[in-house]
MDAnalysis code that builds the backbone (N, CA, C; Angstrom):
import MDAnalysis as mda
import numpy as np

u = mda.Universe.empty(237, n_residues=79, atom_resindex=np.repeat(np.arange(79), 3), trajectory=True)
u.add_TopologyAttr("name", ["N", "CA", "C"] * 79)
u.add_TopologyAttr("resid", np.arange(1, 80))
u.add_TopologyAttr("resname", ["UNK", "UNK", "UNK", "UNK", "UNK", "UNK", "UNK", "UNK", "UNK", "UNK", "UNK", "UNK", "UNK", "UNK", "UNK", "UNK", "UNK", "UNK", "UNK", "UNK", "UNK", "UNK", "UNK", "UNK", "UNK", "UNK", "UNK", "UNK", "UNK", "UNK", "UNK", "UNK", "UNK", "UNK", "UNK", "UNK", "UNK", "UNK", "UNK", "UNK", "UNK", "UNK", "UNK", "UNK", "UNK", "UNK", "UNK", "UNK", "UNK", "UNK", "UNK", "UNK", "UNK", "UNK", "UNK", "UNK", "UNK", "UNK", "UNK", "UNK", "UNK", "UNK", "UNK", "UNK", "UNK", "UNK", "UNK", "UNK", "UNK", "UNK", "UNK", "UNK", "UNK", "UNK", "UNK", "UNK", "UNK", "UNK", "UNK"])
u.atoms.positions = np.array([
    [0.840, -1.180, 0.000],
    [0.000, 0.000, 0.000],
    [0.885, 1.243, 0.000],
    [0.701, 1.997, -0.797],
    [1.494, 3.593, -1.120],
    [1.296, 4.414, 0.211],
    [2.157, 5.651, 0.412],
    [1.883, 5.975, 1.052],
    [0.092, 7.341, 1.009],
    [0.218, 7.631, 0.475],
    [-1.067, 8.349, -0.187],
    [-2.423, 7.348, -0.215],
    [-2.469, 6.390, -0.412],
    [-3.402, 5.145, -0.062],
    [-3.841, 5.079, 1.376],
    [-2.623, 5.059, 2.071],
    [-2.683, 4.442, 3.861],
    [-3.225, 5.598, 4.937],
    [-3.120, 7.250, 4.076],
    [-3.591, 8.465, 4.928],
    [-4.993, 8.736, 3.852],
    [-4.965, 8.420, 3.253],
    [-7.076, 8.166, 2.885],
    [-7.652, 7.063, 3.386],
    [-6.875, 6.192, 3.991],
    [-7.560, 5.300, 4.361],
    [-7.660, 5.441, 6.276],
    [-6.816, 6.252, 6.607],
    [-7.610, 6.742, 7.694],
    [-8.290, 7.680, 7.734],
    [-7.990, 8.732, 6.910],
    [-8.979, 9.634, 7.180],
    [-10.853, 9.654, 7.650],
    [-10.628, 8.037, 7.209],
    [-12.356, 7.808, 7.472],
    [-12.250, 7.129, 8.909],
    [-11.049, 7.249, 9.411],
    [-10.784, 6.675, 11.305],
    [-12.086, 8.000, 12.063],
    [-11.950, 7.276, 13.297],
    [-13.056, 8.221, 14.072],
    [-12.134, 8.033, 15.599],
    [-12.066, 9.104, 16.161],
    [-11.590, 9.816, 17.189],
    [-12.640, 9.437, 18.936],
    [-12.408, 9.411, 19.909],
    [-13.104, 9.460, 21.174],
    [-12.457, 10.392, 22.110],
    [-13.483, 11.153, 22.710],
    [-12.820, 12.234, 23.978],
    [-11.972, 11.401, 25.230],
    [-11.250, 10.899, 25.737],
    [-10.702, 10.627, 26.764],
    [-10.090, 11.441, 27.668],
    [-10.312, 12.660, 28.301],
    [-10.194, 13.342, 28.531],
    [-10.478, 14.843, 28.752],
    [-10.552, 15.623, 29.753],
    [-10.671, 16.804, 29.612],
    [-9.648, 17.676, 30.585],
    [-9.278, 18.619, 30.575],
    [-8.190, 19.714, 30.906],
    [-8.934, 20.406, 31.424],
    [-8.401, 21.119, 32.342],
    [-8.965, 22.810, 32.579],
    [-7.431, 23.279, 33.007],
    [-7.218, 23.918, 32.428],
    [-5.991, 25.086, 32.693],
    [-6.570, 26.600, 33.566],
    [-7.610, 26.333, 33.894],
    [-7.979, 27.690, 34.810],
    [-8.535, 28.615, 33.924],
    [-7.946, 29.782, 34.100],
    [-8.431, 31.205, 32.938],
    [-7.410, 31.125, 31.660],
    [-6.389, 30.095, 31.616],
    [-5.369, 30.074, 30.539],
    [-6.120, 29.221, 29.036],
    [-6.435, 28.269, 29.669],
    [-6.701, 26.983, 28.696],
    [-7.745, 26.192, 29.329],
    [-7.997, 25.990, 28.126],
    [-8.838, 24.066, 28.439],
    [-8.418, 23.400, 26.959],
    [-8.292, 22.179, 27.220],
    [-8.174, 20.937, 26.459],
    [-8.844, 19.843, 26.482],
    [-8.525, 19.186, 25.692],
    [-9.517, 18.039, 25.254],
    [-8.355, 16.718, 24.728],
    [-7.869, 15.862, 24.903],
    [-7.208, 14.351, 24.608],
    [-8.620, 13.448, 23.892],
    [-7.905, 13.128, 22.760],
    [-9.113, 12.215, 21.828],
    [-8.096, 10.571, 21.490],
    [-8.301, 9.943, 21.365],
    [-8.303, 8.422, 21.356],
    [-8.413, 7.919, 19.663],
    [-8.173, 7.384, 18.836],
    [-8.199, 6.944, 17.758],
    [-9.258, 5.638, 17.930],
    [-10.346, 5.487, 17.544],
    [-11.106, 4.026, 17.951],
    [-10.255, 3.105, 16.845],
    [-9.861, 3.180, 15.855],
    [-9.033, 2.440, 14.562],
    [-7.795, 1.570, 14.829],
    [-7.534, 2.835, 15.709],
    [-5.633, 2.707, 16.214],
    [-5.262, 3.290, 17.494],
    [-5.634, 2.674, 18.561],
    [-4.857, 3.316, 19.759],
    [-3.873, 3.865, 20.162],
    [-2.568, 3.454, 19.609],
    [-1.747, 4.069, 19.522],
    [-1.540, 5.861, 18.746],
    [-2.528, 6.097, 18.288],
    [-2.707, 7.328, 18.151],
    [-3.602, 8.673, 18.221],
    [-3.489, 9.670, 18.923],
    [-4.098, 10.400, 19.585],
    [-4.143, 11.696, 19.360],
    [-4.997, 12.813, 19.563],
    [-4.773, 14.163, 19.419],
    [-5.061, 14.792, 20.593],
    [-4.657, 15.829, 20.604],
    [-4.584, 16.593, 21.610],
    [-4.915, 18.104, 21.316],
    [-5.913, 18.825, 21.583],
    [-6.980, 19.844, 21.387],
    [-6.487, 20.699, 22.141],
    [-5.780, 21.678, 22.088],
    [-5.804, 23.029, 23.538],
    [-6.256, 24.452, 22.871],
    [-7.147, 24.434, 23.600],
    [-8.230, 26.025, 22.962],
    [-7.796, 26.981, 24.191],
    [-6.497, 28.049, 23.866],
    [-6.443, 29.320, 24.796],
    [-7.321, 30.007, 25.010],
    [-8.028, 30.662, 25.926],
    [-8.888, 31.282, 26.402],
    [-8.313, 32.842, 26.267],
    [-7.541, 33.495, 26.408],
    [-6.923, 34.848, 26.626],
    [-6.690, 34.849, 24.432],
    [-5.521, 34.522, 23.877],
    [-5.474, 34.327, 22.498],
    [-6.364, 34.361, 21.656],
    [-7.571, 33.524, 22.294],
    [-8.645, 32.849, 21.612],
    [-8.190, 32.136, 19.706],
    [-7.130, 30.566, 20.123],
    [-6.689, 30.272, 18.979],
    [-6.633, 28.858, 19.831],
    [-6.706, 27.712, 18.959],
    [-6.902, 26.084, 18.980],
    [-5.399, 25.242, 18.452],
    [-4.988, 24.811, 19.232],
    [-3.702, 24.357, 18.578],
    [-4.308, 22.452, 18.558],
    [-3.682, 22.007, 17.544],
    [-3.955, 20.835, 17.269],
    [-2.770, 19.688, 17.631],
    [-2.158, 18.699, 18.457],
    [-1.199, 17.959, 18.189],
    [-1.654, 16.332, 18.210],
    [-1.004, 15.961, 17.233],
    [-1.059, 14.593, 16.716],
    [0.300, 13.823, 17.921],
    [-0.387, 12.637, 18.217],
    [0.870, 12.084, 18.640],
    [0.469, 10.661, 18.320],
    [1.884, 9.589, 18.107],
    [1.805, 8.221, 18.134],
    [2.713, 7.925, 19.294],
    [2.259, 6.709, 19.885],
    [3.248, 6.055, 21.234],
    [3.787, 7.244, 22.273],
    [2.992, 8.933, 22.143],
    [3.331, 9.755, 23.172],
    [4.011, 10.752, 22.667],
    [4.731, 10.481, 21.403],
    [5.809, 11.321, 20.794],
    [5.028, 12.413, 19.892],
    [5.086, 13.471, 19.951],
    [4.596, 14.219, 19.173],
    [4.903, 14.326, 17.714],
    [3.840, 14.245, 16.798],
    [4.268, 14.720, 14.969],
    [3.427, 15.740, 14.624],
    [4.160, 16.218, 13.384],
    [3.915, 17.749, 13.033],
    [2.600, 17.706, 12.308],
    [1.854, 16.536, 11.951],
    [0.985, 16.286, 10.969],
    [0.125, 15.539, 11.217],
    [-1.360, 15.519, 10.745],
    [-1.960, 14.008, 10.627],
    [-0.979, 13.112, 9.819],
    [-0.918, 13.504, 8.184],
    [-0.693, 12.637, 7.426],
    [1.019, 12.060, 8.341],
    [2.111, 12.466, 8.372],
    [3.054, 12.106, 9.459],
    [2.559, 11.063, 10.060],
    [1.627, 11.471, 11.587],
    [0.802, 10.557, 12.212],
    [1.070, 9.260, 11.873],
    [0.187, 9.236, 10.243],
    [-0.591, 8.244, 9.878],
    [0.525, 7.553, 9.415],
    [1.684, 7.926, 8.786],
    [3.073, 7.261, 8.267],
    [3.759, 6.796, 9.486],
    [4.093, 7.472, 10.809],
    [4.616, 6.787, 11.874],
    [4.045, 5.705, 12.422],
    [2.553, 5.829, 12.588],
    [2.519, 3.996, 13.041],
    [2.691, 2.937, 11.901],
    [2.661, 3.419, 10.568],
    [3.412, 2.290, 9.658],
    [4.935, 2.447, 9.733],
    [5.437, 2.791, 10.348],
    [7.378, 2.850, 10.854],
    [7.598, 3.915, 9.141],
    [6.733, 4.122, 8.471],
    [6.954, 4.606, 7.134],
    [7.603, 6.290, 7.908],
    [9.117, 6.975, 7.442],
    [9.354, 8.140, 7.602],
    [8.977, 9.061, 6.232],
    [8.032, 10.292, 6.063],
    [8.219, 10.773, 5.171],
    [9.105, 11.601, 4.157],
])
């Protein structure tokens, strides 16, 4: 399977909340769960003061710069 094949083929993955944050008056966050693939997760932090949403992808804990990344690190595939 190509790599362009293996990140359309999650894209139809579906996500679960496991989590919620409160950072006080700074932040709140949100941790989501991959139901597809456990090993991979996002991580939601919406600043409250900024008012801007940062998105991070992680596999096995380690942070990547990307979904599609993401989706290449749990196939050991580097882009």
């Amino acid at each position: 399977m190509s790599n362009e094949e293996m990140i359309e083929r999650a894209r139809a993955w579906t996500v679960h909340e496991t989590a919620h944050i409160n950072g006080g008056k700074a932040f709140f966050a949100y941790r989501y769960r991959c139901d597809q693939e456990p090993r991979l997760t996002l991580f939601k932090r919406y600043d409250r003061k900024l008012r801007t949403v940062s998105h991070t992808w992680q596999v096995d804990g380690v942070d990547q710069i990307s979904f599609e990344v993401a989706v290449l690190a749990l196939e050991g595939v580097t882009p």
